[in-house]
C-alpha positions in Angstrom: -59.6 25.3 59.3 -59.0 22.0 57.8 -55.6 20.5 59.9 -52.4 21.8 60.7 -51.1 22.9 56.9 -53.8 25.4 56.6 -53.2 26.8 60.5 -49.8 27.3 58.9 -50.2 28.6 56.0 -52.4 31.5 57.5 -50.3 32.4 59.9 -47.2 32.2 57.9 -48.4 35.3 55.4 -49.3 37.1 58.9 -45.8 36.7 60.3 -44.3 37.4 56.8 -45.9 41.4 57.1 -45.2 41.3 60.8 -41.5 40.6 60.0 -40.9 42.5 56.4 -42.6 45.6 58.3 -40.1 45.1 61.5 -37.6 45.0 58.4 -38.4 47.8 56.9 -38.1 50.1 60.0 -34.7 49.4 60.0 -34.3 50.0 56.2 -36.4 53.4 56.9 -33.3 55.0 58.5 -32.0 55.4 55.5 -33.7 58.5 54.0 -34.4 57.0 50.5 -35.9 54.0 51.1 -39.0 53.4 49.8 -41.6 50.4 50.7 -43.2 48.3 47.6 -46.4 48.3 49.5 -49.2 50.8 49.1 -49.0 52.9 52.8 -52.9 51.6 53.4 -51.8 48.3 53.2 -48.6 48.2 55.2 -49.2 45.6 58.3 -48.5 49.2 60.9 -51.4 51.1 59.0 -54.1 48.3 59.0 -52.9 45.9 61.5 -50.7 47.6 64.1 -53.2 49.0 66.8 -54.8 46.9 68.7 -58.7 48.7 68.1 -58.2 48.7 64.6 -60.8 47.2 62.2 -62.2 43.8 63.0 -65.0 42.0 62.4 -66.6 42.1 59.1 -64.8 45.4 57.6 -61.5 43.3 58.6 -62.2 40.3 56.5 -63.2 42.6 53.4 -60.4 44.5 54.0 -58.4 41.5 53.5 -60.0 39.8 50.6 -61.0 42.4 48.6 -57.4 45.0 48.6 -54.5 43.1 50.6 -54.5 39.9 48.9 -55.3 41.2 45.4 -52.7 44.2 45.2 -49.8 42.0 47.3 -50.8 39.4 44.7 -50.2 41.9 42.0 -46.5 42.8 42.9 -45.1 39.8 41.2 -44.8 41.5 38.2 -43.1 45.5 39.9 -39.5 46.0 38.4 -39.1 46.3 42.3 -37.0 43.4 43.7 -38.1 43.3 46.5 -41.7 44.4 45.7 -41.4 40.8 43.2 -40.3 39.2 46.4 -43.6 40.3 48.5 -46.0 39.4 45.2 -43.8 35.9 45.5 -44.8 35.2 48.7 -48.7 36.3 48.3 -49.5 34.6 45.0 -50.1 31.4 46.1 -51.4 32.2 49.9 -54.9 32.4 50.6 -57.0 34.0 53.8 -58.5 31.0 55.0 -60.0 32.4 58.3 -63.4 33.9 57.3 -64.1 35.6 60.9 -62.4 38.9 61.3 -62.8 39.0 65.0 -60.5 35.8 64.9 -58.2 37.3 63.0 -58.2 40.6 64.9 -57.4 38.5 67.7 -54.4 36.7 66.2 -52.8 39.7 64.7 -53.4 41.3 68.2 -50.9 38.2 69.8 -48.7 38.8 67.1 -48.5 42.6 67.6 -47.0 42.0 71.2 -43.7 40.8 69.7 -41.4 43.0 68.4 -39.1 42.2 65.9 -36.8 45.5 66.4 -36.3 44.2 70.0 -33.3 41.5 69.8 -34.4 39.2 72.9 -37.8 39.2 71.2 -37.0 38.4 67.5 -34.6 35.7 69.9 -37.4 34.2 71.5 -39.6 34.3 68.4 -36.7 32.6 66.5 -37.1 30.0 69.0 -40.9 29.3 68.6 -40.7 29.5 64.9 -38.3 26.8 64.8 -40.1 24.6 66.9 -43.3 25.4 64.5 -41.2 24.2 61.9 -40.1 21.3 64.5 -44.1 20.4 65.1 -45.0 20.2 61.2 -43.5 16.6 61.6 -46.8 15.7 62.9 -49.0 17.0 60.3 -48.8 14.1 57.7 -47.1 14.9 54.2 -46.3 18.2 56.1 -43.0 16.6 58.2 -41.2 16.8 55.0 -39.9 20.3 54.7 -38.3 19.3 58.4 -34.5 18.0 58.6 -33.4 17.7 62.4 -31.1 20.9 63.5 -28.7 18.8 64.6 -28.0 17.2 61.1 -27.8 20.5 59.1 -25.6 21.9 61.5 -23.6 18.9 61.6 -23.6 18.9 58.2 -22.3 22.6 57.9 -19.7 21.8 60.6 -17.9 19.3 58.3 -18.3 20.7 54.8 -17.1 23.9 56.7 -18.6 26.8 54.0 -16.1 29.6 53.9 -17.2 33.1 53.2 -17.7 34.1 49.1 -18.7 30.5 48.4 -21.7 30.0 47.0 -23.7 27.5 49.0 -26.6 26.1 47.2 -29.8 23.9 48.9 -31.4 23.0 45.4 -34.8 21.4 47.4 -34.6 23.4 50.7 -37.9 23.2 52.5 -38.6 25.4 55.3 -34.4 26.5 55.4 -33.3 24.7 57.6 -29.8 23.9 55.6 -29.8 27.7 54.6 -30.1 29.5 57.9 -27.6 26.9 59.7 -25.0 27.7 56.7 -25.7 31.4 57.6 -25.5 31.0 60.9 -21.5 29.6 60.2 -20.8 31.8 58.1 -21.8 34.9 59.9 -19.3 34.3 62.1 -16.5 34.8 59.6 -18.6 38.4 58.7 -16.8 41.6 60.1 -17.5 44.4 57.7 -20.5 45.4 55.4 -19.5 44.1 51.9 -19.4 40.9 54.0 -23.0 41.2 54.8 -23.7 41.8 51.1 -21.8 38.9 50.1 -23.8 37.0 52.4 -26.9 37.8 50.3 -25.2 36.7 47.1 -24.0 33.5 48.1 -26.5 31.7 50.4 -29.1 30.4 48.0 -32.0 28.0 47.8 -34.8 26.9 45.6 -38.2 25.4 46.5 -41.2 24.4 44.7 -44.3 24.6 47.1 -45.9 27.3 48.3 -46.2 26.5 52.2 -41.9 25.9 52.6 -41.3 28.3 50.2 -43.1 31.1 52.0 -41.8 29.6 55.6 -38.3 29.6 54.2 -38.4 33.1 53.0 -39.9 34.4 56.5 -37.2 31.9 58.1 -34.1 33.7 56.2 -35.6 37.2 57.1 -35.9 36.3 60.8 -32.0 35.6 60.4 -31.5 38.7 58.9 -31.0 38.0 55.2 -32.7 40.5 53.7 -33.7 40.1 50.1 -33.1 36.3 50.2 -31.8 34.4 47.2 -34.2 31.8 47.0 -36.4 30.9 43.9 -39.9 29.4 44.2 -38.9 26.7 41.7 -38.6 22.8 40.7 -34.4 22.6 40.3 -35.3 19.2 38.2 -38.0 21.3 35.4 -34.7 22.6 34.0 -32.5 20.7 31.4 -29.4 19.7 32.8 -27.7 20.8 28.9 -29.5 24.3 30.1 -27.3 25.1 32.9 -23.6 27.0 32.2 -21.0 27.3 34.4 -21.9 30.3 35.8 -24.4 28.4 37.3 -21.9 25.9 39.1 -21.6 26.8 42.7 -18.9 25.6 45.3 -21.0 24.1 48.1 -24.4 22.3 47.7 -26.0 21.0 51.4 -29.4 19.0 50.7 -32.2 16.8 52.1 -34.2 16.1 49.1 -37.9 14.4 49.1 -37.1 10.7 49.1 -39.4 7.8 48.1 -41.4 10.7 45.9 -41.7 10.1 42.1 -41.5 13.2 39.8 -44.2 14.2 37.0 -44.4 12.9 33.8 -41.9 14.4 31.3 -39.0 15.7 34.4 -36.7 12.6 33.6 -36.2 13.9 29.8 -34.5 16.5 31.2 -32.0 14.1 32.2 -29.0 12.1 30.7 -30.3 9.1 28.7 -28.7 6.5 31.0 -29.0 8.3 34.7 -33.4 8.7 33.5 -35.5 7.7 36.5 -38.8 9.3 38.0 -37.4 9.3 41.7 -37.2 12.5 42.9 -33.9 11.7 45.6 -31.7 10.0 42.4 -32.5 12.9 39.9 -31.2 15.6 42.7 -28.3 13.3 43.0 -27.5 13.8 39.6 -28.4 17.5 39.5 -25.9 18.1 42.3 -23.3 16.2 40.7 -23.6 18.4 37.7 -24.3 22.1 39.8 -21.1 21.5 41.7 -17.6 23.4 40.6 -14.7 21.3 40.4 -13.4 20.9 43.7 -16.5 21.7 44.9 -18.5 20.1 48.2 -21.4 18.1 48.3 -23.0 16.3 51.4 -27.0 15.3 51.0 -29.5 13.3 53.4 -30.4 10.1 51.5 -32.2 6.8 52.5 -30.9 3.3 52.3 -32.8 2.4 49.1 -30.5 4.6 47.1 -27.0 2.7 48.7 -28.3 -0.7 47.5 -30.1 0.0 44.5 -29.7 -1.7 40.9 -30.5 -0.4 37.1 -30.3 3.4 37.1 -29.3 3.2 40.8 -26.4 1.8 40.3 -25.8 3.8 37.3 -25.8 7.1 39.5 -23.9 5.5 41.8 -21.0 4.8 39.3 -20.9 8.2 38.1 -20.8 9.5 41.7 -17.6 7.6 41.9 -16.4 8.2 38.8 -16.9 11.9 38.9 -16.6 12.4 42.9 -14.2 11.8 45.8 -16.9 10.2 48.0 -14.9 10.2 51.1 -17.5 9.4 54.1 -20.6 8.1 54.5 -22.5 8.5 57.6 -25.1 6.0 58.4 -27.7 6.8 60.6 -30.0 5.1 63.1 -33.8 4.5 62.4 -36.0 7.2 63.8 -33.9 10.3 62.7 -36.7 11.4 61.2 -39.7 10.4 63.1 -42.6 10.6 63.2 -42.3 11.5 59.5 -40.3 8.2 57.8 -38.7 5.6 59.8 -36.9 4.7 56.6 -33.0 4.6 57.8 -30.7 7.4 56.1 -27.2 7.9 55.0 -25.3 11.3 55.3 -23.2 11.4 52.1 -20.0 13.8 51.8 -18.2 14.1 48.7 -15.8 16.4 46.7 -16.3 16.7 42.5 -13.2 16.7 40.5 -11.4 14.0 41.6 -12.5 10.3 41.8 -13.5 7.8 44.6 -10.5 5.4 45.7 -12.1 4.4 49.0 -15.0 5.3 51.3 -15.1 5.9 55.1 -18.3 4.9 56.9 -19.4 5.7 60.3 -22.2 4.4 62.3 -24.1 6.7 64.4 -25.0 5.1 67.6 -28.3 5.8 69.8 -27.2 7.5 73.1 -27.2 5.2 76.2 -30.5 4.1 77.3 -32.0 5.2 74.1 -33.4 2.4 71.5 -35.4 5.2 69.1 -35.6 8.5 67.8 -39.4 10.1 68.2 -40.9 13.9 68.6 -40.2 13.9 72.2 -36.6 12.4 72.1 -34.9 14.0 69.2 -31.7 13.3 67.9 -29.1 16.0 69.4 -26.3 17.8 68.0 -23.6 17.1 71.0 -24.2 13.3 69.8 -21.9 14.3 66.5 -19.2 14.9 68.9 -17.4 11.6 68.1 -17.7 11.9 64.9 -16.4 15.4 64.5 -13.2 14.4 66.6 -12.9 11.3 64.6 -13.3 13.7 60.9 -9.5 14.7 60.5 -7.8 12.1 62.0 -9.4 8.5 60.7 -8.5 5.4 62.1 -11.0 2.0 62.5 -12.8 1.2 65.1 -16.1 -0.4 66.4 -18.1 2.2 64.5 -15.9 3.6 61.4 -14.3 1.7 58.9 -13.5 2.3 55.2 -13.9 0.1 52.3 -11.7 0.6 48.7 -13.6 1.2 45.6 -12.4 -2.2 43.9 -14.4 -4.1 46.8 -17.1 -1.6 45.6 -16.6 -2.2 42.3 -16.7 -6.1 43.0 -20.5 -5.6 44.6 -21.7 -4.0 41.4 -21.9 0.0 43.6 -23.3 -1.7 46.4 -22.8 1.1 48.9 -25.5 -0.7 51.8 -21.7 -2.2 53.2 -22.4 -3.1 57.0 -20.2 -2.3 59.7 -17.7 -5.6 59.9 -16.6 -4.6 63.7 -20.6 -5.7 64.8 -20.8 -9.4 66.5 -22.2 -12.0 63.7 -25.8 -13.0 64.1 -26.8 -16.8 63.6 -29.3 -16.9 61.0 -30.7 -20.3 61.9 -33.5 -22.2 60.2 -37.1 -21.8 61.4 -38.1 -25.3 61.3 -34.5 -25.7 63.7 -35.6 -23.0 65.9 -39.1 -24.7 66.2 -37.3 -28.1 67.2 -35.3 -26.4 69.8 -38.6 -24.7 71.4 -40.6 -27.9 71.6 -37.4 -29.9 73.3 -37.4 -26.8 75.8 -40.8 -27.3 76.2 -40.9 -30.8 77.0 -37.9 -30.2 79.2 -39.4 -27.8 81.2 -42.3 -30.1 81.5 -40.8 -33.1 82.7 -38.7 -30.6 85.4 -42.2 -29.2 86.5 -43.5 -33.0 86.8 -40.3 -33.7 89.1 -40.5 -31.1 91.6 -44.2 -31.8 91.7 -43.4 -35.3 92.5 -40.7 -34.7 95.2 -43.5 -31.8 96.8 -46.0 -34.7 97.6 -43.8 -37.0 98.7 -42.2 -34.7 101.2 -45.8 -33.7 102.3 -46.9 -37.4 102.9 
């Protein structure tokens, strides 16, 4: 196989049958349920025992009636029938020895779903799958750290029958966390329903799309509502509001540039081709009044100008921005070392001033990578700083006339930090070359007094 998206990729459309046909055991208590897959092509009938086809029946088997029918399910009145055709029509088999795959679907066949300390552990390895895709290249960004979407979550705080809304949301990470919280305010069944109405996504490639939809069944949302979709393709005049929503949680692609023609869908003034500013605008619109907001976005966005700055004016204008957290380099390595901002905001009322908090690195630590990872329990100071705010060496708050003043400036360093001395380089050159020559003429003494004392 060619790298790690294509390893992915096949397996993902494995675990996907794997994990809808665990599923669909559970749904088969109920007497009239009924599977959208054909009975030869359901993963226990094909896949299950471990002396099943293989070799070259296997691969035909594959290429020639699973793939094709699963394709054609995107267009069954079934939902989620639609859902399994969704997931299928843009996967491919890209293993072309069935005794491989025989072998593969036998290691997958030793987990069971059903089994809650196995679909535990498996939670575990799939997240850490997820975790690894930050080495493979253009891959690492459908990844956001664990510990900054459940931070996140923590401080927007999503309450059950709220809509929560990731508009760009990559492998789920945002999603499942926001489950996660709010499963714990879950006690009956019409909770669990209203779970499935109100946690939603939307991505546009395949790859996350289909990891996202196997991520939200491992956390038992079943029929997830995510749409394989670009958010930005749609008018902004297009959208109602029943389409508003009370929560949106985001990391959208940053430093990407959209297609040709996405912009016109846009506001004359707020046009741009950067992917992270038109989401920032799309969010602004998609939230309710009183509605929350809190997106991942990278330094270039606080101190832009021209449609930056723009943006950033109706964020105020339109938004309480009350907090910005500014993270350390290395959040999100090995992907981007570009620094980011956590930005949390309320729509309906306007911006008088904005609180900023600098994460620090933990002692003894000077970077973020793969093997050191950011952790959650390093939010701690933050969270007991959250709802009682007062300055100090790492938080302080700046009023939006100041902002105002610096043309939406929002790059405002932290004033508690020790000045540097900038000095000149031709200064810092003189300064060398006298230490230089006064080390010299030291080294010249001592030399002189050793040979005297030896004569």
């Amino acid at each position: 196989m060619d790298g790690d998206a294509q390893r992915l990729s096949q397996l993902v459309w494995m675990i996907f049958l794997k994990v809808f046909d665990a599923r669909e055991e559970e749904l088969e208590l109920d007497d009239d349920y009924k599977s959208p897959i054909p009975e030869a092509l359901r993963w226990r009938t094909w896949a299950i025992a471990e002396g099943g086809i293989t070799g070259s029946e296997l691969l035909d088997f594959i290429d020639r009636q699973l793939f094709p029918t699963l394709k054609g399910l995107v267009a069954k009145a079934d939902e989620r029938g639609r859902m399994v055709g969704r997931v299928f029509e843009d996967a491919n088999n890209y293993m072309k020895n069935g005794t491989l795959i025989r072998q593969v679907i036998n290691k997958l066949n030793a987990i069971d779903f059903n089994k809650q300390q196995d679909r535990h552990q498996f939670g575990d390895i799939y997240e850490k799958l997820l975790k690894d895709l930050q080495g493979a290249g253009n891959a690492g960004e459908y990844y956001t750290p664990r510990a900054v979407t459940q931070f996140i979550v923590d401080m927007v705080n999503p309450k059950l029958g709220e809509v929560v809304l990731d508009p760009a949301c990559g492998t789920g990470g945002f999603l499942t966390c926001a489950l996660e919280h709010l499963r714990q305010q879950s006690q009956s069944a019409e909770d669990v329903v209203t779970l499935r109405e109100t946690v939603r996504g939307a991505e546009k490639k395949p790859l996350p799309y289909h990891l996202c939809i196997t991520n939200l069944i491992l956390h038992d949302l079943d029929l997830p509502r995510l749409e394989h979709d670009n958010t930005l393709s749609r008018p902004l005049c297009d959208y109602s509001n029943r389409d508003r929503v009370d929560i949106i949680i985001t990391n959208p692609p940053f430093g990407g540039m959209e297609e040709d023609g996405i912009e016109g869908n846009f506001p004359t003034a707020l046009r741009t081709r950067e992917t992270a500013d038109l989401f920032l605008v799309l969010i602004m619109h998609l939230l309710k009044d009183g509605g929350r907001g809190a997106v991942v976005l990278p330094d270039g966005t606080l101190f832009g100008e021209g449609v930056k700055t723009r943006i950033k004016e109706k964020l105020l204008e339109d938004c309480n921005l009350h907090t910005i957290v500014r993270l350390p380099n290395g959040v999100f390595n090995p992907y981007t070392g570009i620094k980011t901002n956590l930005l949390f905001f309320t729509k309906g009322e306007p911006t008088q001033e904005i609180w900023y908090y600098e994460h620090p690195y933990p002692l003894g630590v000077k970077s973020y990578n793969k093997t050191k990872p950011i952790h959650i329990s390093e939010f701690d100071r933050e969270k007991s700083w959250w709802g009682d705010r007062v300055e100090n060496e790492l938080a302080w708050r700046v009023s939006i006339d100041e902002i105002r003043a610096n043309n939406y400036n929002l790059d405002i360093k932290n004033p508690h930090e020790a000045e540097v001395n900038h000095v000149d380089f031709e200064d810092l050159l003189a300064d060398y070359a006298s230490l230089m020559a006064g080390l010299s003429e030291t080294r010249n003494a001592l030399k002189q007094e050793l040979m005297e004392s030896l004569s």
